[in-house]
HTML snippet that shows the backbone in 3Dmol.js (N, CA, C, O; Angstrom):
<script src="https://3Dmol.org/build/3Dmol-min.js"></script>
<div id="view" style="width:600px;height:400px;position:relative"></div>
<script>
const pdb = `
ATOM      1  N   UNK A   1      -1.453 -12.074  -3.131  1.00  0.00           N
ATOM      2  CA  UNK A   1      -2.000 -11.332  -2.019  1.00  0.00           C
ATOM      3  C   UNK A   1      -3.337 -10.745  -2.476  1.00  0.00           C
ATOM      4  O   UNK A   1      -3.464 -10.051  -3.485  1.00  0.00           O
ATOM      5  N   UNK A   2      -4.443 -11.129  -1.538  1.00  0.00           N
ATOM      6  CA  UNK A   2      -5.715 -10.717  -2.379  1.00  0.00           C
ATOM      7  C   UNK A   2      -5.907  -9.505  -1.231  1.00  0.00           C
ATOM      8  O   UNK A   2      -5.688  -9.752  -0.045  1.00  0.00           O
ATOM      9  N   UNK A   3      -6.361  -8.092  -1.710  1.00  0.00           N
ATOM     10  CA  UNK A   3      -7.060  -6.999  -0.848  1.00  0.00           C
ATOM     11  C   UNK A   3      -8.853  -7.157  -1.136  1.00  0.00           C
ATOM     12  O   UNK A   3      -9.538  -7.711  -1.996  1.00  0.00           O
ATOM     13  N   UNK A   4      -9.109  -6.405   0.002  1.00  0.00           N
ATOM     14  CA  UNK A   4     -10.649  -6.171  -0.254  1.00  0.00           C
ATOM     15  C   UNK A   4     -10.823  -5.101  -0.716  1.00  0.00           C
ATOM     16  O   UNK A   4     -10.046  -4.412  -0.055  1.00  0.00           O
ATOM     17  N   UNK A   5     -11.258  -4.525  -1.333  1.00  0.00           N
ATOM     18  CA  UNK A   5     -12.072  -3.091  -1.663  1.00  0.00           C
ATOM     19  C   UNK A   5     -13.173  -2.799  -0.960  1.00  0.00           C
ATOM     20  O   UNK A   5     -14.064  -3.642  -0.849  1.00  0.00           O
ATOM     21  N   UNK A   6     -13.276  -1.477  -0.346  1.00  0.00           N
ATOM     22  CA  UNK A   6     -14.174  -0.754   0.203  1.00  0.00           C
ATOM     23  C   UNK A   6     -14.898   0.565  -0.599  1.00  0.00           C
ATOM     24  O   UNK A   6     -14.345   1.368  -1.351  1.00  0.00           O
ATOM     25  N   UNK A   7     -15.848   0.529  -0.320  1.00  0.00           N
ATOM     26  CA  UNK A   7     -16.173   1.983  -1.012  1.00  0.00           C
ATOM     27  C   UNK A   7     -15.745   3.121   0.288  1.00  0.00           C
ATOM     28  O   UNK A   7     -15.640   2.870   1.488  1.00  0.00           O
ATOM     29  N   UNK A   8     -15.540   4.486  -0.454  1.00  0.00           N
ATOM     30  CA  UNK A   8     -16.106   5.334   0.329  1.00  0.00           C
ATOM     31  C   UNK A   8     -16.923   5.672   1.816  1.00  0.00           C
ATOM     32  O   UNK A   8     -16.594   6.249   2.852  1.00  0.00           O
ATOM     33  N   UNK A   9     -18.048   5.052   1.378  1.00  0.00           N
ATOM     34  CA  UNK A   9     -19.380   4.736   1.840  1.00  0.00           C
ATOM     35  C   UNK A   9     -18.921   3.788   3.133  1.00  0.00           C
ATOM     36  O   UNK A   9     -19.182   4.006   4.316  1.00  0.00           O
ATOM     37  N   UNK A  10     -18.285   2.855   2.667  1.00  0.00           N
ATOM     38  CA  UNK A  10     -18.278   1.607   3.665  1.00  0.00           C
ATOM     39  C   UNK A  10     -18.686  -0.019   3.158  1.00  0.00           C
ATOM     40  O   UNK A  10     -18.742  -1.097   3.750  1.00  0.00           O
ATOM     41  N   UNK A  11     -18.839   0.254   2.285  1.00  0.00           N
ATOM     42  CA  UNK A  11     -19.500  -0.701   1.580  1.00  0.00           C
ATOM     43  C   UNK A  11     -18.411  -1.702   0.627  1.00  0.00           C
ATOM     44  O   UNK A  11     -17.432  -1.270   0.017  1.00  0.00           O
ATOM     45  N   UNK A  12     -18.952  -3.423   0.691  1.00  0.00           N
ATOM     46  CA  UNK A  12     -17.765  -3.729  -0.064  1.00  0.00           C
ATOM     47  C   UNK A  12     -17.740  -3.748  -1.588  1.00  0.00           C
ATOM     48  O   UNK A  12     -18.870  -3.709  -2.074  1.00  0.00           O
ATOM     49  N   UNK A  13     -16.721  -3.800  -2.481  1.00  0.00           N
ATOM     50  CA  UNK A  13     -16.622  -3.287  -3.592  1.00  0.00           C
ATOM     51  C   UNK A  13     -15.947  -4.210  -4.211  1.00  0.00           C
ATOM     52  O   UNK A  13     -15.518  -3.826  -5.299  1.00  0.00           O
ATOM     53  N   UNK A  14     -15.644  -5.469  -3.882  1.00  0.00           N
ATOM     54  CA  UNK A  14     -14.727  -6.492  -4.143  1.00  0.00           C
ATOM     55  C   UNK A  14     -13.476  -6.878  -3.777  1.00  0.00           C
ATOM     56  O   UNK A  14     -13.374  -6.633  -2.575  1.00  0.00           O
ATOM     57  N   UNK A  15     -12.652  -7.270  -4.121  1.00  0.00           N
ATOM     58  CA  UNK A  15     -11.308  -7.399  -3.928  1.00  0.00           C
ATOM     59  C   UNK A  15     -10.562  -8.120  -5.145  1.00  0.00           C
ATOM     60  O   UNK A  15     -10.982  -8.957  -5.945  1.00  0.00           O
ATOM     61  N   UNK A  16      -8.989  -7.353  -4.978  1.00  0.00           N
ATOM     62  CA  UNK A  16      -7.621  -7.375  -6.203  1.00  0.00           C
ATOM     63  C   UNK A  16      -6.803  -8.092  -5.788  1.00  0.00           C
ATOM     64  O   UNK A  16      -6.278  -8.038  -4.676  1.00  0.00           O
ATOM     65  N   UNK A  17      -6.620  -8.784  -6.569  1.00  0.00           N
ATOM     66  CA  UNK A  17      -5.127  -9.734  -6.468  1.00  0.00           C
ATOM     67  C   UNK A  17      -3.955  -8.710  -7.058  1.00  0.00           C
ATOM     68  O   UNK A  17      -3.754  -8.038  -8.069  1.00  0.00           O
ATOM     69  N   UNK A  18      -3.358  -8.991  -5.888  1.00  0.00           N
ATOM     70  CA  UNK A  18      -1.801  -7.689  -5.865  1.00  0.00           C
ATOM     71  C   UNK A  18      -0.512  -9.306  -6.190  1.00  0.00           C
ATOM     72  O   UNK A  18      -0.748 -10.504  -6.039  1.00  0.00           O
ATOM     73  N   UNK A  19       0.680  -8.659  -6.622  1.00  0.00           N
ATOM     74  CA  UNK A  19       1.421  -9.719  -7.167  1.00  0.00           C
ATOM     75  C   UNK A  19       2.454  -9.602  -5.060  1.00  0.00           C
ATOM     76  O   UNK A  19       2.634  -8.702  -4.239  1.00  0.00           O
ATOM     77  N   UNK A  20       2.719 -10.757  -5.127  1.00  0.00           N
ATOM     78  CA  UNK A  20       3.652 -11.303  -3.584  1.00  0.00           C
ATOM     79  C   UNK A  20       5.085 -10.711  -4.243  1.00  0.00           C
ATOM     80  O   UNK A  20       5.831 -10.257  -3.374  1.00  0.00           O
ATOM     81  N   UNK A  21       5.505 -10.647  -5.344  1.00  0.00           N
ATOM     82  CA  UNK A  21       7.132 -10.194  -5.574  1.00  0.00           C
ATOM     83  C   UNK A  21       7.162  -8.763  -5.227  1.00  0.00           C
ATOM     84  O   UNK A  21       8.035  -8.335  -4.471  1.00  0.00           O
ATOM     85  N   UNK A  22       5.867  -7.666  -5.957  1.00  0.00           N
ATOM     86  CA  UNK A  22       6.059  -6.465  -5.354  1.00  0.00           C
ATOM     87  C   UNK A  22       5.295  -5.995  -3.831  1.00  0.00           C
ATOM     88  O   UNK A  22       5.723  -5.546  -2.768  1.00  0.00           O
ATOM     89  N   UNK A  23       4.507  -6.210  -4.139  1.00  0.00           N
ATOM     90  CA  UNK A  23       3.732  -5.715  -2.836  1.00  0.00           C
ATOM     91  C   UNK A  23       3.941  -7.141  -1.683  1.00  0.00           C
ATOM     92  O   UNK A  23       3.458  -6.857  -0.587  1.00  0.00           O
ATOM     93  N   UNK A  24       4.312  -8.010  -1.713  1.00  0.00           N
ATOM     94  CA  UNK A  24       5.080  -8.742  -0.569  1.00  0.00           C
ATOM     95  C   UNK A  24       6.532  -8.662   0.140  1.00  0.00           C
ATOM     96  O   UNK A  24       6.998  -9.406   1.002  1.00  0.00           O
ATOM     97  N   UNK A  25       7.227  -7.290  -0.620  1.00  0.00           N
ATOM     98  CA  UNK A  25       8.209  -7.132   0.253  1.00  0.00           C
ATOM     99  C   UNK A  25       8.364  -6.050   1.570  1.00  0.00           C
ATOM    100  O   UNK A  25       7.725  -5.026   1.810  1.00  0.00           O
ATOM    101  N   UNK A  26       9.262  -6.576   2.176  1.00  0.00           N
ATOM    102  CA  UNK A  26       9.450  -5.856   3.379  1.00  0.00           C
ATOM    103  C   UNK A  26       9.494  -4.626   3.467  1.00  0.00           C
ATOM    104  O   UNK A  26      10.575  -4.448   2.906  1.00  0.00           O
ATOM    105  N   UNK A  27       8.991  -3.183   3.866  1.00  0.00           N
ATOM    106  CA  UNK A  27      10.163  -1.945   3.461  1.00  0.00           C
ATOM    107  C   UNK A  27      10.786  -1.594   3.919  1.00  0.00           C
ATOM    108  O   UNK A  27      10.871  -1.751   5.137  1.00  0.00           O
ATOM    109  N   UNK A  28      11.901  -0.654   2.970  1.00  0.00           N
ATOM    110  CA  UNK A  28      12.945  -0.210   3.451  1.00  0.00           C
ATOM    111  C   UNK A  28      13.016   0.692   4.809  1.00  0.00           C
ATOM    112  O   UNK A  28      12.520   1.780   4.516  1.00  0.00           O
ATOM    113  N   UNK A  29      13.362   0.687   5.957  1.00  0.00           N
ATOM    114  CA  UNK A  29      13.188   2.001   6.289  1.00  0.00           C
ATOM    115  C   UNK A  29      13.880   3.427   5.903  1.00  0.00           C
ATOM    116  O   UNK A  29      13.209   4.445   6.068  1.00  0.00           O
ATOM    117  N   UNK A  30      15.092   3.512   5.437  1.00  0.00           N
ATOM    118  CA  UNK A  30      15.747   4.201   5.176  1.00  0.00           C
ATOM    119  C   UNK A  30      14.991   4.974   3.924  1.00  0.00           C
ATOM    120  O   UNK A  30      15.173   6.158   3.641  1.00  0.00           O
ATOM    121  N   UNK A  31      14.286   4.249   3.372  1.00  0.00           N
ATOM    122  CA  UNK A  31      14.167   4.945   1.995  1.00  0.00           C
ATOM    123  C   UNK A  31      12.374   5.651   2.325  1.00  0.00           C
ATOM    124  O   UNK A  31      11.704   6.351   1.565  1.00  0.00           O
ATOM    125  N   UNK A  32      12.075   5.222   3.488  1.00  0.00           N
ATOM    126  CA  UNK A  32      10.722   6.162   3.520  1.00  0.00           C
ATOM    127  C   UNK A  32      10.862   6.639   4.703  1.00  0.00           C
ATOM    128  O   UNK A  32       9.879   6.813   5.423  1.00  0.00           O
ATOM    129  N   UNK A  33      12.073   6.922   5.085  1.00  0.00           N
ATOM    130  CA  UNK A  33      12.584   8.575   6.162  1.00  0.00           C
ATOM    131  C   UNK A  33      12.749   9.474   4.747  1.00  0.00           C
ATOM    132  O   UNK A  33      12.033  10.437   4.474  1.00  0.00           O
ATOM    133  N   UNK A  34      13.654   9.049   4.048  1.00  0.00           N
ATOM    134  CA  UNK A  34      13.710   9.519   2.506  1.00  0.00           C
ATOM    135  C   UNK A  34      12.727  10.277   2.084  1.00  0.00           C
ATOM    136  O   UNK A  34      12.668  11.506   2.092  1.00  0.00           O
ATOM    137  N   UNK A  35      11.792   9.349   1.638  1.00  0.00           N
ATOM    138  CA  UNK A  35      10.642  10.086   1.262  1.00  0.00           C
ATOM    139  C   UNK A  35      10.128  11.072   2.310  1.00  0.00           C
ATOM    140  O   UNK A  35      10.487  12.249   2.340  1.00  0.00           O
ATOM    141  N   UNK A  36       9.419  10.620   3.016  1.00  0.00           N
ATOM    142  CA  UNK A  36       8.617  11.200   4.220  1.00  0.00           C
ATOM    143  C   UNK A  36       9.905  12.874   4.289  1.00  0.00           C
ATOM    144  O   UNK A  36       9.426  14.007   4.321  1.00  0.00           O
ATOM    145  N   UNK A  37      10.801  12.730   4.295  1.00  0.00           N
ATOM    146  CA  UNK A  37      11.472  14.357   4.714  1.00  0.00           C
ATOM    147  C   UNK A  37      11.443  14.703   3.582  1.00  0.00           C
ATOM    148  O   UNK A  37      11.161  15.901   3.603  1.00  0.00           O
ATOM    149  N   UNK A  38      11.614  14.248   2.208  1.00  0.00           N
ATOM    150  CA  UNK A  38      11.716  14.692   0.975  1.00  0.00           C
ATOM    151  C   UNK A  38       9.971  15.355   0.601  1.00  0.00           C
ATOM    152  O   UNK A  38       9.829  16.023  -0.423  1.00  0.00           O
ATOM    153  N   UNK A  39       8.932  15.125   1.388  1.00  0.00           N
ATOM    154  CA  UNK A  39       7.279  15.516   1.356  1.00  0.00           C
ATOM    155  C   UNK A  39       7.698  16.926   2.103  1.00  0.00           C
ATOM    156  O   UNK A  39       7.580  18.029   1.568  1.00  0.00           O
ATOM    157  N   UNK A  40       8.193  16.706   3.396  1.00  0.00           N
ATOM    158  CA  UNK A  40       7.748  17.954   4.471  1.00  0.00           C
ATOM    159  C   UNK A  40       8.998  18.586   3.854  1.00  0.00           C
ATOM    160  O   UNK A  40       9.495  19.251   4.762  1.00  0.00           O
ATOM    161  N   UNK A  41       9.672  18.691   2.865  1.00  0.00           N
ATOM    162  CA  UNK A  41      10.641  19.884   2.718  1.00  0.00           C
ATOM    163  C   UNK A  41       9.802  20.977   2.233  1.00  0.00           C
ATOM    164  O   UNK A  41      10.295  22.083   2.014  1.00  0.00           O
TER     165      UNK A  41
END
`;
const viewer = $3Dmol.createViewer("view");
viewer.addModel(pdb, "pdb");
viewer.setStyle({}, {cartoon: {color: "spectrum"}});
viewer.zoomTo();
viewer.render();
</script>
């Protein structure tokens, strides 16, 4: 999975190859109600 990079600014900054095993999965929902109430406590 390739991203682009942006600056700040707006400007482009290149882009990263992210790996498809981690950042290609689905998410959980359960586990980022999780989080997300575990922030606003």
């Amino acid at each position: 999975m390739d991203l682009k990079i942006t600056t700040l600014g707006g400007k482009d900054a290149g882009k990263v190859e992210l790996s498809d095993e981690i950042f290609g999965l689905d998410p959980r929902e359960d586990i980022l109600q999780r989080v997300v109430r575990w922030q606003l406590a």
